[in-house]
C-alpha positions in Angstrom: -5.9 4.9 7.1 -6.1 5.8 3.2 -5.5 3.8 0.7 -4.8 5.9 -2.2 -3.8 4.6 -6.1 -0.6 6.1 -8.0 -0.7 6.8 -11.7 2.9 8.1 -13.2 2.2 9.9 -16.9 4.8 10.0 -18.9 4.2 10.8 -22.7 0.6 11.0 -22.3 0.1 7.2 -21.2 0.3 5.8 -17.7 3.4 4.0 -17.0 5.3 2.0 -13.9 9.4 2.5 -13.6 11.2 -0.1 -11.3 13.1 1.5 -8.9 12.7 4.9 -10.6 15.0 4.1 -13.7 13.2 5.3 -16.6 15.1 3.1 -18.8 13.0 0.1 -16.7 9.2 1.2 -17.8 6.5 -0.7 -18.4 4.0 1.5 -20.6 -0.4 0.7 -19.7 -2.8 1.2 -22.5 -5.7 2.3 -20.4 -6.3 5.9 -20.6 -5.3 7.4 -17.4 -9.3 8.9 -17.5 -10.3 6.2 -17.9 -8.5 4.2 -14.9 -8.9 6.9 -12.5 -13.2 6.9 -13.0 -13.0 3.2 -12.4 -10.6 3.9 -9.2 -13.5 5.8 -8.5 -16.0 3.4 -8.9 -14.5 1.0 -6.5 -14.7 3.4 -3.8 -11.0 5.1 -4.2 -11.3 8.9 -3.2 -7.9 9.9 -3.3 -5.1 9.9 -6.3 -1.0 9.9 -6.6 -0.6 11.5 -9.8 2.9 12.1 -11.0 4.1 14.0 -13.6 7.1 11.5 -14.6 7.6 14.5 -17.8 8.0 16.7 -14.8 10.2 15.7 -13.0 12.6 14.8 -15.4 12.0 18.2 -17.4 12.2 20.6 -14.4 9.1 22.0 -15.2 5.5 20.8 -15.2 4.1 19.0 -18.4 1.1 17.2 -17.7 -1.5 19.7 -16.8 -4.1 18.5 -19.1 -4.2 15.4 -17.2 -5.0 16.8 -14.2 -7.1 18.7 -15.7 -9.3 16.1 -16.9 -9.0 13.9 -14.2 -10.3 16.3 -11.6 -12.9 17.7 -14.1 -14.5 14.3 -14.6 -14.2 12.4 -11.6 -14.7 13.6 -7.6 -11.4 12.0 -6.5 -9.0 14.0 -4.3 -5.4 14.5 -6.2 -2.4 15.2 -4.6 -0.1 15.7 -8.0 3.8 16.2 -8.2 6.2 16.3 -10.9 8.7 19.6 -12.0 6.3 22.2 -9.4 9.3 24.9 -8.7 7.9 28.2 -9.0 5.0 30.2 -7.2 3.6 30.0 -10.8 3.7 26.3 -11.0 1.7 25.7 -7.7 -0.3 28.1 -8.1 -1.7 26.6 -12.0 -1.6 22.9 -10.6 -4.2 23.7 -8.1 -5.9 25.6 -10.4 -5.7 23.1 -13.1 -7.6 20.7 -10.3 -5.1 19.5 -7.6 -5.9 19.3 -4.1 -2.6 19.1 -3.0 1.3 19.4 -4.6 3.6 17.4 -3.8 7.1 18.7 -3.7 10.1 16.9 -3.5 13.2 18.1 -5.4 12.0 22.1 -5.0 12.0 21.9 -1.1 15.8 20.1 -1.7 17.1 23.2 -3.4 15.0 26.2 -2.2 14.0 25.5 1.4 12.7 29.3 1.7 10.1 28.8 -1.3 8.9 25.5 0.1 8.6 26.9 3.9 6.8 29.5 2.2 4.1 27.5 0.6 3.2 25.7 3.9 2.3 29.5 5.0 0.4 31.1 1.7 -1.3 27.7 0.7 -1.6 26.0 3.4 -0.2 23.1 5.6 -3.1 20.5 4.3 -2.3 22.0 1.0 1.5 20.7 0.8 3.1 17.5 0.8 6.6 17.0 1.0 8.3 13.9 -0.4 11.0 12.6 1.4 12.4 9.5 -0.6 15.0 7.7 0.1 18.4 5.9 -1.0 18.6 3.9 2.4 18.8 7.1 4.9 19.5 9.8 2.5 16.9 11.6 0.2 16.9 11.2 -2.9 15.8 14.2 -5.7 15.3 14.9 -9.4 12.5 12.1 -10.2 14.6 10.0 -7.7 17.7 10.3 -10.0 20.0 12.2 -7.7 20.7 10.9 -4.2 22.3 13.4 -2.3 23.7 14.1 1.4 20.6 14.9 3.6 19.8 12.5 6.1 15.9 12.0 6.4 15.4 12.7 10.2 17.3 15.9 9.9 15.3 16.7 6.5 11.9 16.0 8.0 12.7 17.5 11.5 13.5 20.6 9.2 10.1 21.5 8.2 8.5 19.7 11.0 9.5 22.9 13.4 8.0 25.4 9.8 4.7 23.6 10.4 4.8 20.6 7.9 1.5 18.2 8.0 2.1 15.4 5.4 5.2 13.4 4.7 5.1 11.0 1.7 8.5 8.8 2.5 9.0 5.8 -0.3 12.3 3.9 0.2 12.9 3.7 -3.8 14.9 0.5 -3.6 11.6 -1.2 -2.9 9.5 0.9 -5.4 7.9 -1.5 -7.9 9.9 -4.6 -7.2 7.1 -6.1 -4.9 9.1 -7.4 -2.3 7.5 -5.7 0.7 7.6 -2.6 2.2 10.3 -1.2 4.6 8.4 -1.7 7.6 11.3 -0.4 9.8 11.3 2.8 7.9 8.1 3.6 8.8 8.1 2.3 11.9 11.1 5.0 12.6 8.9 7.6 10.7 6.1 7.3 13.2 7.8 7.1 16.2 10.0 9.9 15.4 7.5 12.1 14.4 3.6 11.1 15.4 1.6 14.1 14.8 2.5 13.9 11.3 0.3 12.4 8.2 2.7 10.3 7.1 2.7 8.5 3.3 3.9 5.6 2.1 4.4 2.9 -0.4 7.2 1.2 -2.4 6.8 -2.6 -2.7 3.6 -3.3 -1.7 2.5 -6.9 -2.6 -0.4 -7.8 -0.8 -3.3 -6.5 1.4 -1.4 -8.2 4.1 1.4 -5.8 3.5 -1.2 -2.6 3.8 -2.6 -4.4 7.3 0.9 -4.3 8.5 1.5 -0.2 7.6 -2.1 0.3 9.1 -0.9 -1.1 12.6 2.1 0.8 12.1 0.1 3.7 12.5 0.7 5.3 8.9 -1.6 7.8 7.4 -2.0 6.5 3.9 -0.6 3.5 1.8 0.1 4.5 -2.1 -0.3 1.7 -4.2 1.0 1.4 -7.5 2.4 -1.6 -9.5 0.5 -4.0 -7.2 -2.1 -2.7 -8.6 -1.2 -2.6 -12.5 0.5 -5.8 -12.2 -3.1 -7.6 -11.1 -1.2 -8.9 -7.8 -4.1 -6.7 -5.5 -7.0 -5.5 -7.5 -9.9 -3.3 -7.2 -12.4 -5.2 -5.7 -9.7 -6.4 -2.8 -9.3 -2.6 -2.1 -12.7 -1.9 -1.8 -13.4 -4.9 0.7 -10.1 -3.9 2.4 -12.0 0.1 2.7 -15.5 -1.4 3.6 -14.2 -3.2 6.3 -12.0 -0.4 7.8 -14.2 2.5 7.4 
C-alpha cells in the first residue's frame, strides 16, 4: 500500500480546509518546495497536490507549483484542481504531473473524461469520487449532487477506469477516523481497482486498518500538518511494509 502526502495551494501558500469550506482554512508558512523535498527526504515518493484556486476558479491556476515541485524533486504527482479541457490535461502533465485527477469534469462531461482514459492513458487518470454520505460531491466539494457512488464508479469501471480516489468529506480534516465501511464497500464492490483514500486520518493505527482493508493508497493530509503523525512515523511505517 502507498502512503502518499496531500498539499492543497491556494494563493500561493499551502493550506488545510475542514471539511472543504474554504471559509474554515488554516494557511502553512512552509513553502510548498520546500515541504515536498523534505517529503522526499523521508522516503515519500508520491504527492496529492491540489489546486484549491482551481477548483474554485474552473480553470487551472497553480501550474508554477507543479512546475517546481516536479522540476526539483523525483516525487510522483498526481495533481487536480479546475483540469476541464484537452488543453488543461494536456499542460498539467507537461508542466510535470504524472497523473490528473479529475473530479468535477468527469461529473459534467462524461465523454471528455472517458476519453482521456483512452488518449492518456488508464494509469494516467484518476477519478475522484467524493462523497456527501453516498452521493458525489463536485466543484472543490461545494456542490453535492444526485449520483450515487456505486452507480458513478460502476460507470467508468466498464470504460476501463484504474484508480479511484473516494474521500468521504465529512471526515476530511476533522481527525476523527476514517470511514472504514466506505472503503470496505469500495473494495469489495470493485477489487481490481486502485482504490484512494483518506479523510480523517489520525493515527498510523488508522492507515494499518485501510491497509488490511485492501486499499491502494492512504492520502494523508492534516494529520500530517497538524504534527498528530509525522515524518519520521511514515517512514518507519514504509520501511517496515516495503
Amino acid at each position: 500500500m502507498h502512503i502518499i502526502l496531500a498539499m492543497s495551494i491556494l494563493g500561493g501558500k499551502c493550506v488545510r480546509l475542514t471539511r472543504s469550506s474554504y471559509e474554515k482554512q488554516t494557511i502553512y508558512e512552509e513553502s510548498p518546495l520546500d515541504l515536498a523535498m523534505r517529503f522526499e527526504q523521508h522516503g515519500i515518493k508520491k504527492l496529492h497536490l491540489v489546486d484549491l484556486d482551481g477548483a474554485r476558479e474552473r480553470k487551472v491556476v497553480n501550474y508554477n507549483t507543479l512546475e517546481l515541485i516536479s522540476k526539483y524533486t523525483k516525487l510522483e504527482i498526481d495533481f487536480g484542481g479546475g483540469i476541464e479541457t484537452d488543453g488543461d490535461a494536456t499542460k498539467c502533465f507537461e508542466y510535470g504531473a504524472s497523473q490528473i485527477n479529475i473530479g468535477t469534469l468527469a461529473v459534467d462531461n462524461k465523454d471528455l473524461f472517458s476519453g482521456w482514459l483512452m488518449s492518456f492513458g488508464r494509469n494516467k487518470v484518476i477519478l475522484s469520487a467524493d462523497v456527501n454520505g453516498d452521493k458525489i460531491a463536485i466543484r472543490g466539494r461545494q456542490k453535492t449532487t444526485d449520483l450515487n457512488l456505486k452507480d458513478y464508479a460502476d460507470y467508468y469501471y466498464y470504460r476501463t477506469l484504474q484508480y479511484l480516489k473516494c474521500v468521504d468529506i465529512n471526515r476530511d480534516g476533522v481527525l476523527e477516523g476514517p470511514n472504514f465501511d466506505l472503503y470496505t464497500r469500495l473494495v469489495r464492490w470493485f477489487p481490481d481497482l486502485k482504490i484512494l483514500t483518506g479523510g480523517g486520518i489520525s493515527s498510523m493505527e488508522d492507515v494499518r486498518k485501510l491497509q488490511e482493508i485492501g486499499v491502494y493508497g492512504v492520502i494523508i493530509g492534516k494529520a500530517f500538518y497538524e504534527g498528530i503523525v509525522d515524518l519520521k512515523q511514515i517512514e518507519e511505517y514504509l520501511l517496515k511494509n516495503a
